[in-house]
VOPAPA-165679 format. One record per atom (N, C-alpha, C, O, CB): z, y, x; residue in three letters. Coordinates in steps of 0.2 Angstrom, whole numbers, plus 5000, padded with zeros to 4 digits. Atoms other than C-alpha are relative to their C-alpha. Last residue first. Glycine has a CB too. Example, Ala and Ser with C-alpha at 12.3 -4.5 7.8 and 13.67 -1.06 7.14 Angstrom:
499949944996ser/503649955068ser/500350054996ser/500450114999ser/499350025002ser/500049945004ala/503949785062ala/500050065004ala/500350055009ala/500650004995ala/
END
This chain:
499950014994unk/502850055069unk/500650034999unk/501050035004unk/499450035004unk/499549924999unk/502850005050unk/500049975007unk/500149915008unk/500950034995unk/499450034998unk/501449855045unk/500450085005unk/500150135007unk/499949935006unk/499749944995unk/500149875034unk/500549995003unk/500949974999unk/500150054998unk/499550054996unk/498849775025unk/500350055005unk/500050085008unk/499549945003unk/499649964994unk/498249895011unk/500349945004unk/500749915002unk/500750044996unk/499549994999unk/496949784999unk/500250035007unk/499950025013unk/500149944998unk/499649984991unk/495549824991unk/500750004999unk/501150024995unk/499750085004unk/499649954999unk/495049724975unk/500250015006unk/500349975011unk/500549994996unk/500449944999unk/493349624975unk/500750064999unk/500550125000unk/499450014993unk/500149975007unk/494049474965unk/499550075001unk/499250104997unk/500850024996unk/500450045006unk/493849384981unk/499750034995unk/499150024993unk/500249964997unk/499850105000unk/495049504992unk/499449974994unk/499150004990unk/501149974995unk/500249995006unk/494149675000unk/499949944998unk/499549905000unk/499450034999unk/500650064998unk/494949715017unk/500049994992unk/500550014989unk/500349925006unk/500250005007unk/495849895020unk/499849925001unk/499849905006unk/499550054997unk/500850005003unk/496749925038unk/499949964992unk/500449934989unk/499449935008unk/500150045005unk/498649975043unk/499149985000unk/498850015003unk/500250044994unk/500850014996unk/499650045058unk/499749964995unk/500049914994unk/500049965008unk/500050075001unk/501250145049unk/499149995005unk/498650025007unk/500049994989unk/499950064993unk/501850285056unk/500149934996unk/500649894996unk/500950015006unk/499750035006unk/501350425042unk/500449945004unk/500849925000unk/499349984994unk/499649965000unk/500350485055unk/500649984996unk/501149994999unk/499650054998unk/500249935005unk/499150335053unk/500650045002unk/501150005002unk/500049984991unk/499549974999unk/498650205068unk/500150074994unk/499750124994unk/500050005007unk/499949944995unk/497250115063unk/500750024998unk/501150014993unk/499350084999unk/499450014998unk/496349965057unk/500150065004unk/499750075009unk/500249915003unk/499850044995unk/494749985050unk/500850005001unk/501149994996unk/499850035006unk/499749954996unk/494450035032unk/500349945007unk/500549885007unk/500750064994unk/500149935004unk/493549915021unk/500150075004unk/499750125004unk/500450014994unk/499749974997unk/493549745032unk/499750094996unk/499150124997unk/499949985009unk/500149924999unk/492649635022unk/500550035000unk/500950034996unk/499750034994unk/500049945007unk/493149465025unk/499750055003unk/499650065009unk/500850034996unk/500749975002unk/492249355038unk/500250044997unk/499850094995unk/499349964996unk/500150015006unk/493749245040unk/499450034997unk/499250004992unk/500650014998unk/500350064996unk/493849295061unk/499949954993unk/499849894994unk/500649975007unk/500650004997unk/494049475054unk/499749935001unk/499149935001unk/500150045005unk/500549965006unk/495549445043unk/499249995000unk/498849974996unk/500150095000unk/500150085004unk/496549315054unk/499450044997unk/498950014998unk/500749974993unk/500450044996unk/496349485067unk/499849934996unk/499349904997unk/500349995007unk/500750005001unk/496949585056unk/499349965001unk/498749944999unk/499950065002unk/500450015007unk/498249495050unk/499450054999unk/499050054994unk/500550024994unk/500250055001unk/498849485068unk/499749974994unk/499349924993unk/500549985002unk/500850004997unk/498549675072unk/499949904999unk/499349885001unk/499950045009unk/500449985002unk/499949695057unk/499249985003unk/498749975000unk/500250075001unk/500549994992unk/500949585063unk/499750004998unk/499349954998unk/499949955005unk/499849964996unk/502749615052unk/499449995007unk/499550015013unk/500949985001unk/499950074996unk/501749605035unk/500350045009unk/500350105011unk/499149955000unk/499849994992unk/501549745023unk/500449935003unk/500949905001unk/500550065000unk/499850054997unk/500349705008unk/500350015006unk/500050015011unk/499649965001unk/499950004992unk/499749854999unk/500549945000unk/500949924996unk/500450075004unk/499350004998unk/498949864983unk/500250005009unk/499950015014unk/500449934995unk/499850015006unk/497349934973unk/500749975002unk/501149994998unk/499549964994unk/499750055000unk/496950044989unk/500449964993unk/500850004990unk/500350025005unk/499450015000unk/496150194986unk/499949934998unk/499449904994unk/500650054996unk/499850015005unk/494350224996unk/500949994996unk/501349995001unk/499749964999unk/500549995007unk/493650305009unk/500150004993unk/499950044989unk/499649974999unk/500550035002unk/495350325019unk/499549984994unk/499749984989unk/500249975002unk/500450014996unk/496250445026unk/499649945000unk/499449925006unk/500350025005unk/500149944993unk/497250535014unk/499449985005unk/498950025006unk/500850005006unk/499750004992unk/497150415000unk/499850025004unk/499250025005unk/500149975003unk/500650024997unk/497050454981unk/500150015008unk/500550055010unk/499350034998unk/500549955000unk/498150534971unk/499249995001unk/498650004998unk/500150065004unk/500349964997unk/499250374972unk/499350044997unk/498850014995unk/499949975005unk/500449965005unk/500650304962unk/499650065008unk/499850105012unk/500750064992unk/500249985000unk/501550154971unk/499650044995unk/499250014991unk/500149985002unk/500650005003unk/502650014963unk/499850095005unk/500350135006unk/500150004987unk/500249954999unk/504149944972unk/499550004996unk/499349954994unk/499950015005unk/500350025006unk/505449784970unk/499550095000unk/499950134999unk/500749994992unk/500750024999unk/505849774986unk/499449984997unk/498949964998unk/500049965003unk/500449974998unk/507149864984unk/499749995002unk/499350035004unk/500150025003unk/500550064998unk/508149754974unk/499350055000unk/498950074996unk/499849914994unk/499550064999unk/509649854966unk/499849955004unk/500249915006unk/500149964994unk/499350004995unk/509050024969unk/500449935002unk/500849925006unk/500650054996unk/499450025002unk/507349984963unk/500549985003unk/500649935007unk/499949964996unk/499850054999unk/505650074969unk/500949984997unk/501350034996unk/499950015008unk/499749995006unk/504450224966unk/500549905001unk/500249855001unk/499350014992unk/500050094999unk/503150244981unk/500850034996unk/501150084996unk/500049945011unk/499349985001unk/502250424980unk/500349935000unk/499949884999unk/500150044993unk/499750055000unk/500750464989unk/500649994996unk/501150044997unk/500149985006unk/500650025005unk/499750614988unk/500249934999unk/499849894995unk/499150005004unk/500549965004unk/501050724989unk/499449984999unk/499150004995unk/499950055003unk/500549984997unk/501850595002unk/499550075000unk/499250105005unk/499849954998unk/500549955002unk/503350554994unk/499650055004unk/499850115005unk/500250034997unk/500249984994unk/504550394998unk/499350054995unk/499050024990unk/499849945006unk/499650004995unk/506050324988unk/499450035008unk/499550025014unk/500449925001unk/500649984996unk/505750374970unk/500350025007unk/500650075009unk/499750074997unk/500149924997unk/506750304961unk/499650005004unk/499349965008unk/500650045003unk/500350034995unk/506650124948unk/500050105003unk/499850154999unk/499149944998unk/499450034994unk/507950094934unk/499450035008unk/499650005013unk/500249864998unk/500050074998unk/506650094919unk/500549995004unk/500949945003unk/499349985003unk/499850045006unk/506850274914unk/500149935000unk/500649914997unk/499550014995unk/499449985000unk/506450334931unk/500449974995unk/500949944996unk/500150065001unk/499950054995unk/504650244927unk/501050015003unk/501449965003unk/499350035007unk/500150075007unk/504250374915unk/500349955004unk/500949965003unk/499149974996unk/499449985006unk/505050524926unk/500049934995unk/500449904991unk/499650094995unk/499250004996unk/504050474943unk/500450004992unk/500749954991unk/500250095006unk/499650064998unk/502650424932unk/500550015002unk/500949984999unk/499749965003unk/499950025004unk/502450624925unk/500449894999unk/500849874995unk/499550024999unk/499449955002unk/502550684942unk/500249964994unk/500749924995unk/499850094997unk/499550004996unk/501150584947unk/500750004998unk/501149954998unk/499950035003unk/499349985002unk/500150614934unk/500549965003unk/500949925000unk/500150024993unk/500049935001unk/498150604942unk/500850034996unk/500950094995unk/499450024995unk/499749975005unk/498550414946unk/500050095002unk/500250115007unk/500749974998unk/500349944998unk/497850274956unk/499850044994unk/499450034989unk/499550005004unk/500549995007unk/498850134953unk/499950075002unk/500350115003unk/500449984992unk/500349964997unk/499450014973unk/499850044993unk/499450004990unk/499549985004unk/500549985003unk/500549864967unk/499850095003unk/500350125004unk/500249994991unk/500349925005unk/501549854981unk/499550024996unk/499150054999unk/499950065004unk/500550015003unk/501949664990unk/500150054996unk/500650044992unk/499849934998unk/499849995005unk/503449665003unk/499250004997unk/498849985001unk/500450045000unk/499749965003unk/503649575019unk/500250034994unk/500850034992unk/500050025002unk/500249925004unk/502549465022unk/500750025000unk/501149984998unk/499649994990unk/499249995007unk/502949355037unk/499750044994unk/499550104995unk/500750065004unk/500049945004unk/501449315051unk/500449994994unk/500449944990unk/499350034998unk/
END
């Protein structure tokens, strides 16, 4: 299993307003959701920060995401480690396939991989 990229996750009622503060830094806004918004740098795109309302279809928001390219393979490490699985692993409109799991400190994390 590979990581791909690592997205601080910050759950935010001014949206709008990050997009603009954050633009100032160098960093645009390369995916929006309306409850999601992912904010990232033209030079080194894998430099990203998320701003969310709060998430569409699951209980809680996510403090970041982790996308890897074997999603049901990092679920499955996940499960057979005893973590707490927060949100299952599912297929989201959005076409990513992701589940939650809750690291040490107690922060949830996005594990997610684009179909």
């Amino acid at each position: 299993m590979t990581v791909r990229r690592v997205v601080p996750n910050v759950q935010s009622e001014a949206v709008e307003e990050s997009r603009e503060f954050y633009s100032l830094l160098g960093l645009e806004e390369v995916m929006n959701h309306g409850w999601i918004m992912t904010l990232a740098s033209s030079s080194s795109p894998a430099a990203q920060v998320s701003f969310m309302s709060g998430d569409k279809t699951a209980p809680v928001t996510p403090d970041m995401s982790v996308e890897v390219d074997d999603v049901d393979a990092a679920y499955a490490v996940m499960r057979e480690s005893g973590a707490e699985i927060v949100h299952p692993l599912q297929d989201e409109e959005w076409g990513v396939r992701r589940f939650f799991v809750r690291d040490p400190n107690g922060r949830v994390v996005n594990v997610l991989g684009h179909r």
